[in-house]
LUMVOZA-564103 format. One record per residue (C-alpha): residue number from 0; x, y, z. Coordinates in pm, 1 decimal. Layout:
+-----+----------+----------+----------+
: pos :        x :        y :        z :
+-----+----------+----------+----------+
: NUM :        X :        Y :        Z :
...
+-----+----------+----------+----------+
% end
This chain:
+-----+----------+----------+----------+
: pos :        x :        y :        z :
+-----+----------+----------+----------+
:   0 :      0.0 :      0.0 :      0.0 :
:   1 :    149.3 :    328.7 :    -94.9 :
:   2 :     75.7 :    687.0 :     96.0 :
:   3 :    -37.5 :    953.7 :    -38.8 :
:   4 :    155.9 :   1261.2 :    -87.9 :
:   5 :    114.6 :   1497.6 :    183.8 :
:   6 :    -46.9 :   1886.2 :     27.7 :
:   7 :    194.4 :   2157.6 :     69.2 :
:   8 :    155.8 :   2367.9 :    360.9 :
:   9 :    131.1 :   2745.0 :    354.5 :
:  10 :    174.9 :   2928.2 :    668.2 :
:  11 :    -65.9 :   3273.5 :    629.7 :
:  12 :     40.1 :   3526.7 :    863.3 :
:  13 :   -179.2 :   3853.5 :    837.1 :
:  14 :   -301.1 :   4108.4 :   1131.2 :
:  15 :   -607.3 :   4130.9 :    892.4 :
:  16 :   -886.7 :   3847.0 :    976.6 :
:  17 :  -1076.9 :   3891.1 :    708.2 :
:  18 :   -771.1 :   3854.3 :    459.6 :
:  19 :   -664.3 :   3536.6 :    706.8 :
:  20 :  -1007.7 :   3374.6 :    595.8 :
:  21 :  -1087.7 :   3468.0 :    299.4 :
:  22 :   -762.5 :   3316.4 :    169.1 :
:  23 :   -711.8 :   3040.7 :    431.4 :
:  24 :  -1054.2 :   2921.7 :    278.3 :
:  25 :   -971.3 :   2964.2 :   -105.3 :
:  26 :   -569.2 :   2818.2 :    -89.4 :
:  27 :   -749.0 :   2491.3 :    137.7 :
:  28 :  -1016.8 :   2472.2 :   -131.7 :
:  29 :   -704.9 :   2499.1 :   -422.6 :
:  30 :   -530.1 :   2170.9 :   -200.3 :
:  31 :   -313.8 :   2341.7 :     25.9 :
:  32 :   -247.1 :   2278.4 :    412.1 :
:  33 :   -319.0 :   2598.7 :    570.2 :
:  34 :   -200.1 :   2722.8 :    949.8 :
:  35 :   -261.9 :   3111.0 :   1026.4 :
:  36 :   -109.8 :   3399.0 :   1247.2 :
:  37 :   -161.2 :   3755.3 :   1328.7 :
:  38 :     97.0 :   3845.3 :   1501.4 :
:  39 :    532.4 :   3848.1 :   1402.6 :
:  40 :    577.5 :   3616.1 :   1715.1 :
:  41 :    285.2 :   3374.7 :   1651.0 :
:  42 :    413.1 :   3328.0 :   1317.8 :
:  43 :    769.6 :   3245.0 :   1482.4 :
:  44 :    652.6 :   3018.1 :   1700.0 :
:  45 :    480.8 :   2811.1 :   1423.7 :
:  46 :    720.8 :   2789.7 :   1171.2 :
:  47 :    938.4 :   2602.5 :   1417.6 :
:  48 :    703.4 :   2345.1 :   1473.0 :
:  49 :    499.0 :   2312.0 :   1163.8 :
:  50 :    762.9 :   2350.8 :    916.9 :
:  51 :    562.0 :   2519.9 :    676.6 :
:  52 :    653.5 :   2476.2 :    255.3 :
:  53 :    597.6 :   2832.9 :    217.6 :
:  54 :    468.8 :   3123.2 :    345.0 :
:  55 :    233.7 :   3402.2 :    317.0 :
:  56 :    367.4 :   3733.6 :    547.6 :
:  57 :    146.3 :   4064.5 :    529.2 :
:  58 :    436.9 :   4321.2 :    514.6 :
:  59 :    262.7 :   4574.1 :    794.0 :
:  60 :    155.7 :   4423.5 :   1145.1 :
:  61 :    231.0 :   4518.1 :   1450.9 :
:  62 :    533.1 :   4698.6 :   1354.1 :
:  63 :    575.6 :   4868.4 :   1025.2 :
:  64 :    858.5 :   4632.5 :    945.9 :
:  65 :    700.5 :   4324.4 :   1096.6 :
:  66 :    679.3 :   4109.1 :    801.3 :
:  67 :   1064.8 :   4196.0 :    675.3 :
:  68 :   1208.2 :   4091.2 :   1025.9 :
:  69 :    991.8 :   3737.3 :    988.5 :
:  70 :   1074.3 :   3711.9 :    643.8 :
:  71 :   1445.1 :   3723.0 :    738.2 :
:  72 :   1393.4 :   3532.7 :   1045.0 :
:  73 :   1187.7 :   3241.1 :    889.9 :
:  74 :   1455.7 :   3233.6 :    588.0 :
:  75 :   1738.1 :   3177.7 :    871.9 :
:  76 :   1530.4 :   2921.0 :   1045.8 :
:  77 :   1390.6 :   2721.6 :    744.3 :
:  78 :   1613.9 :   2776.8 :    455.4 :
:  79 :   1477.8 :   2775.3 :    115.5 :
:  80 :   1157.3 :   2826.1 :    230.0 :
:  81 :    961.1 :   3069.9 :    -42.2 :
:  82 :    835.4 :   3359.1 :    112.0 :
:  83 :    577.7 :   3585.1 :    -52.7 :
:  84 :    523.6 :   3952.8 :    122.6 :
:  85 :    162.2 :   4060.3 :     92.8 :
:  86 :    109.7 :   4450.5 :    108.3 :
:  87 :   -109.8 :   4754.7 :    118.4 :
:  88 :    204.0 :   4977.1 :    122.6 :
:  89 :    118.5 :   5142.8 :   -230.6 :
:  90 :   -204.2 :   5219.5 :   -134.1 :
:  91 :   -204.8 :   5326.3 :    192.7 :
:  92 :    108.7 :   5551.3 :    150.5 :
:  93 :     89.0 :   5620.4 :   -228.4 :
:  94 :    482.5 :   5488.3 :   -253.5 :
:  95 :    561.7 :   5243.5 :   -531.1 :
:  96 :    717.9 :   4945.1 :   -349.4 :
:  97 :    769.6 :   4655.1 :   -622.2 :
:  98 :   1101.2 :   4485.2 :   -554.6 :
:  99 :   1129.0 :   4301.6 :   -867.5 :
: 100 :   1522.1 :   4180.9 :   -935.2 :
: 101 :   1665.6 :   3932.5 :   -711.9 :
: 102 :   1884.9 :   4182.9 :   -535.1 :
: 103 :   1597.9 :   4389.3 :   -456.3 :
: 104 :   1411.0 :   4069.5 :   -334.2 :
: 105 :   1695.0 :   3942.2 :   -160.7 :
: 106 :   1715.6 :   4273.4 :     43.4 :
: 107 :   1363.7 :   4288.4 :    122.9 :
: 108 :   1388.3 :   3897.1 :    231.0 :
: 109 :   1060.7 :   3752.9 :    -19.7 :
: 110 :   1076.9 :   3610.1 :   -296.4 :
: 111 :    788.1 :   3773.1 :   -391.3 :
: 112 :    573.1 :   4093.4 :   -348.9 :
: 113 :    218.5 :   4096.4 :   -430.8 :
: 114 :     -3.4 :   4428.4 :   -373.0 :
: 115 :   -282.4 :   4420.0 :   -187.0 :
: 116 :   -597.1 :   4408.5 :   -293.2 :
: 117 :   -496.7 :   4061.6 :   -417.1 :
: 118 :   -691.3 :   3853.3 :   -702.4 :
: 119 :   -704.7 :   3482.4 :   -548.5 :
: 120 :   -568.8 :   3367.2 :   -900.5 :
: 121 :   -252.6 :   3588.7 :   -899.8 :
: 122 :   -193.8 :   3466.3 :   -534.9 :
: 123 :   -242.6 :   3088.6 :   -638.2 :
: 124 :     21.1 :   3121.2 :   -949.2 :
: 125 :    273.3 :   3285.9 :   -748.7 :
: 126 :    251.3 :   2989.1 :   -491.2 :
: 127 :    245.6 :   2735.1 :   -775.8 :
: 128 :    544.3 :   2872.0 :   -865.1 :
: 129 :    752.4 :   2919.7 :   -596.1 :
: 130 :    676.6 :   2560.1 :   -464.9 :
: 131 :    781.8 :   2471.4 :   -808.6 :
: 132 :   1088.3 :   2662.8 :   -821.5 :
: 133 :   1203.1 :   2521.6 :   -472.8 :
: 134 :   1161.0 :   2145.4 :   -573.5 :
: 135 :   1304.7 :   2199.2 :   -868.0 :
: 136 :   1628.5 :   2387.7 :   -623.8 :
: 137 :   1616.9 :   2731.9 :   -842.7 :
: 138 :   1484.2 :   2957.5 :   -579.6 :
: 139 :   1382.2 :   3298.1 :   -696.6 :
: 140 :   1359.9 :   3442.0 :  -1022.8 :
: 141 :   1450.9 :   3757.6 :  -1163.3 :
+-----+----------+----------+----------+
% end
């Protein structure tokens, strides 16, 4: 009898519950393993014993820099983990933020940077491909 392979799982960390739900609800419907957090130290705590495949950070909690310092943090406690920063930044503030080259990326500690509001669809291909990239060992892209 063979098993089954295990889904990926996503760790969502947003101070936002209605973003937590509304996507916690659409990535488990799209196959994904889902665990949530709202806060930079909930998040830590998880990732150490869940082990997620990837993760979701919203770039502004708590702190204004909340989801860079878990970004870098989770990357030094799980590396190669894919880590996509979530953000209302542009909107809120009306300052472009878009890291798009690898450097930039690197520096901000994601390997991607999606703008909130977020279409489901653009979220879901971005996570397709970032689990992709990491089991096929390229990491980001430029």
């Amino acid at each position: 009898m063979t098993s089954q392979p295990t889904a990926p799982h996503i760790l969502l960390v947003d101070d936002d519950e209605d973003f937590l739900y509304q996507h916690k609800i659409q990535l488990e419907h799209a196959g994904y393993r889902v665990t949530t957090a709202t806060t930079r130290a909930e998040a830590e705590a998880t990732a150490a014993d869940a082990k997620p495949d990837l993760a979701i950070l919203d770039l502004m909690m708590e702190q204004h820099d909340d989801g860079f310092v878990l970004s870098h943090h989770l990357k030094r406690l799980l590396p190669g983990l894919p880590v996509i920063l979530v953000t209302a930044v542009t909107a809120e503030t009306g300052i472009s933020f878009a890291p798009t080259s690898s450097t930039e990326r690197a520096w901000v500690g994601a390997d991607a940077v999606l703008a909130k509001p977020i279409r489901f669809e653009q979220l879901k291909r971005e996570v397709e491909r970032l689990l992709k990239d990491r089991d096929k060992g390229l990491g980001a892209r430029d």
